[in-house]
C-alpha positions in Angstrom: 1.1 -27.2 13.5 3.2 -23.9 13.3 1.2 -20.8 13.0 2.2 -19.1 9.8 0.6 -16.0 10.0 -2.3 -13.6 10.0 -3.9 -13.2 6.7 -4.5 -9.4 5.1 -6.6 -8.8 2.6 -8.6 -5.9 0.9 -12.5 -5.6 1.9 -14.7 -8.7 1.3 -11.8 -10.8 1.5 -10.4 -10.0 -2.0 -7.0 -8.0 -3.0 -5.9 -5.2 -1.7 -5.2 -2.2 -3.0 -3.2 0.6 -1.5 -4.8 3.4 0.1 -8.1 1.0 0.5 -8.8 0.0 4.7 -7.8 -3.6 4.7 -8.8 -6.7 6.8 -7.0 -9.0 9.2 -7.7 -12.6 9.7 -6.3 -15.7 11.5 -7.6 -18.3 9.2 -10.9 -17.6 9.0 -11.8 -15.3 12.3 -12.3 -11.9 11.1 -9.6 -10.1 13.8 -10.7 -6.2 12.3 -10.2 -3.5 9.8 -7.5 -0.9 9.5 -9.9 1.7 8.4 -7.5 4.3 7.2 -4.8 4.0 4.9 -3.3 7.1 3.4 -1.4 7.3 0.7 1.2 10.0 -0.7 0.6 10.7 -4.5 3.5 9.0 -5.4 2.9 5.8 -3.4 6.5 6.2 -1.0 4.7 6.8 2.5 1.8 6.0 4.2 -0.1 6.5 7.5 -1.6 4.2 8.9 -4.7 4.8 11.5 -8.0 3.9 13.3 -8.3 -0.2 13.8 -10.8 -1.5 14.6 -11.4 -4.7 16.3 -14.3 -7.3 15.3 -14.7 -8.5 18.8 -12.7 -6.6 21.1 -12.2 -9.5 23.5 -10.1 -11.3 20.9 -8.0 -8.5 21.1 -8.1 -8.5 24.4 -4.6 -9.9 24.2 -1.9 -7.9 24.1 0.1 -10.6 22.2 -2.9 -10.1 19.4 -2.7 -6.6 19.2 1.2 -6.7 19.2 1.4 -9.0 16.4 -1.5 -7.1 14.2 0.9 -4.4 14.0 3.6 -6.1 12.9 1.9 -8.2 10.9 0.5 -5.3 9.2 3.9 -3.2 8.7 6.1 -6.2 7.6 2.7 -6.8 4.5 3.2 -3.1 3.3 7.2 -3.1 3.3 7.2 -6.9 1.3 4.1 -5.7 -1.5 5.1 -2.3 -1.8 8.6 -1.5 -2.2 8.3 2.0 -3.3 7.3 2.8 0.6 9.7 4.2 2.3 8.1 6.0 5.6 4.9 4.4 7.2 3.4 6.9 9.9 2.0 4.7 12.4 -1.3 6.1 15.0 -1.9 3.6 17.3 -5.3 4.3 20.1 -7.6 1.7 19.9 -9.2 0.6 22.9 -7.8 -3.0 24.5 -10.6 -2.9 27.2 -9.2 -5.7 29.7 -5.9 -3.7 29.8 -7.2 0.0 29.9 -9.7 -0.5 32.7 -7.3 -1.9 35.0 -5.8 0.7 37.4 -3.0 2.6 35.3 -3.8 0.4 32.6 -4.1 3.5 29.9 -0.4 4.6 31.1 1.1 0.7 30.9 -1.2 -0.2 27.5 0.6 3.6 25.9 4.2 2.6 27.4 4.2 -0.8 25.9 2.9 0.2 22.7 5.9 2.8 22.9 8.4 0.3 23.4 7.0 -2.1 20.9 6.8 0.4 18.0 10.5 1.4 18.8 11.4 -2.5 18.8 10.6 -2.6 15.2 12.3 0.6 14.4 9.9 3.1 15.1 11.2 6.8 15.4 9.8 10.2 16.4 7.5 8.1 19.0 4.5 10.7 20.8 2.4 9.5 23.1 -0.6 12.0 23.4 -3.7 12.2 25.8 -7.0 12.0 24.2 -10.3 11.8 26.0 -12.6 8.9 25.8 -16.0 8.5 27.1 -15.4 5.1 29.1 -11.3 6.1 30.7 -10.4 8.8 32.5 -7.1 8.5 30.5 -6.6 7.1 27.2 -3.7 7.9 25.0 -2.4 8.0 21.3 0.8 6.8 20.7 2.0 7.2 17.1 5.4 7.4 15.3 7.2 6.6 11.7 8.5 3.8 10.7 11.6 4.9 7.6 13.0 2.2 5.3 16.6 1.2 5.8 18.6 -2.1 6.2 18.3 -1.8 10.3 14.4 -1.3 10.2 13.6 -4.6 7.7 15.7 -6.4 9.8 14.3 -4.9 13.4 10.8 -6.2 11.4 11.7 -9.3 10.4 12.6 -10.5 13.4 9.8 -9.1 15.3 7.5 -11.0 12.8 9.0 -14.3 13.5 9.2 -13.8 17.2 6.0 -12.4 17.4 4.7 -15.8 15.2 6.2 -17.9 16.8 4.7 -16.7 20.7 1.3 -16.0 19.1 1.6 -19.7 17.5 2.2 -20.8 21.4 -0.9 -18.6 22.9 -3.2 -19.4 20.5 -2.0 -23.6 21.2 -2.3 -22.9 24.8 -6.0 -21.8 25.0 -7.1 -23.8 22.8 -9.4 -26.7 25.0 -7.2 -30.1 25.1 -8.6 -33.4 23.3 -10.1 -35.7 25.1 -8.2 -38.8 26.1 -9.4 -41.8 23.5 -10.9 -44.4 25.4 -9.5 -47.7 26.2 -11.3 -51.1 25.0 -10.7 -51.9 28.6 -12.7 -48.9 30.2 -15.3 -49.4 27.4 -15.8 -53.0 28.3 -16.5 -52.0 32.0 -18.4 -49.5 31.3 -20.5 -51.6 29.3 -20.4 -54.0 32.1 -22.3 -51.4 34.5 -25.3 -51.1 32.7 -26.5 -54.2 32.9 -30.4 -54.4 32.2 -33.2 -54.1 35.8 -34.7 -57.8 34.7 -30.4 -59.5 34.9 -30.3 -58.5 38.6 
């Protein structure tokens, strides 16, 4: 089956409403919350800050993470139209990839490259300490409506889909092969009762 998408919604699963954190879901695993969502008065930009995963080893995967953003940008450009700048702050912790040797460095380099895949601009990537890394950083930019950004983003959601839809089909356990009649029969044919022998 072809994965369609994460699902967002506002908190306890019902609609959201701008400027309220929302919630992330594939099907029905809770992924996390994007705990702040700021507003301008008159509804044209947001930023967009401070995610937080349910269970960080789900988002352990960098294809998760990757796809959460983009997932998240491309449902704020297609419900509201009257946005036209999202600032983007991206720093929280992927633990398999940040305690890995360089692994803060690599994690804020690809999160770089990925925002400016989608049409990021103005991309900073600052240190911040954290109690468990000796480095962490924050990589953030802004993402400004035009013809070239919807169309860096809707591609990036379909590619991103698409190999997430793969992943998530590749580590999932594979059925086990149906038994034959044939190889029931004989294993019937084993246990033959103590008083037969």
């Amino acid at each position: 089956m072809m994965f369609k998408g994460l699902r967002i919604t506002g908190l306890r699963s019902g609609p959201y409403v701008l400027g309220e954190p929302l919630d992330v879901f594939d099907g029905k695993v809770h992924l996390g919350r994007l705990h702040t969502v700021n507003a301008s008065a008159d509804g044209a930009e947001l930023r967009l800050e401070d995610f937080r995963a349910t269970d960080l080893r789900q988002l352990g995967s960098w294809r998760t993470a990757r796809l959460i953003v983009v997932e998240v940008l491309s449902f704020f450009i297609e419900r509201f139209p009257s946005i036209s700048a999202i600032g983007i702050v991206l720093s929280a912790d992927i633990e398999s990839l940040e305690s890995q040797k360089d692994g803060a460095t690599r994690l804020a380099s690809a999160r770089a490259q990925m925002l400016q895949s989608v049409g990021v601009h103005d991309i900073h990537v600052t240190p911040r300490p954290h109690p468990r890394y000796s480095a962490h950083f924050v990589v953030s930019g802004v993402w400004l409506y035009n013809r070239d950004n919807a169309d860096l983003l809707a591609g990036a959601l379909q590619d991103e889909r698409q190999a997430y839809g793969q992943f998530r089909a590749a580590a999932q356990p594979a059925a086990a092969a149906p038994r034959s009649v044939l190889s029931r029969l004989l294993q019937k044919d084993r246990r033959v009762p103590a008083a037969h022998k």
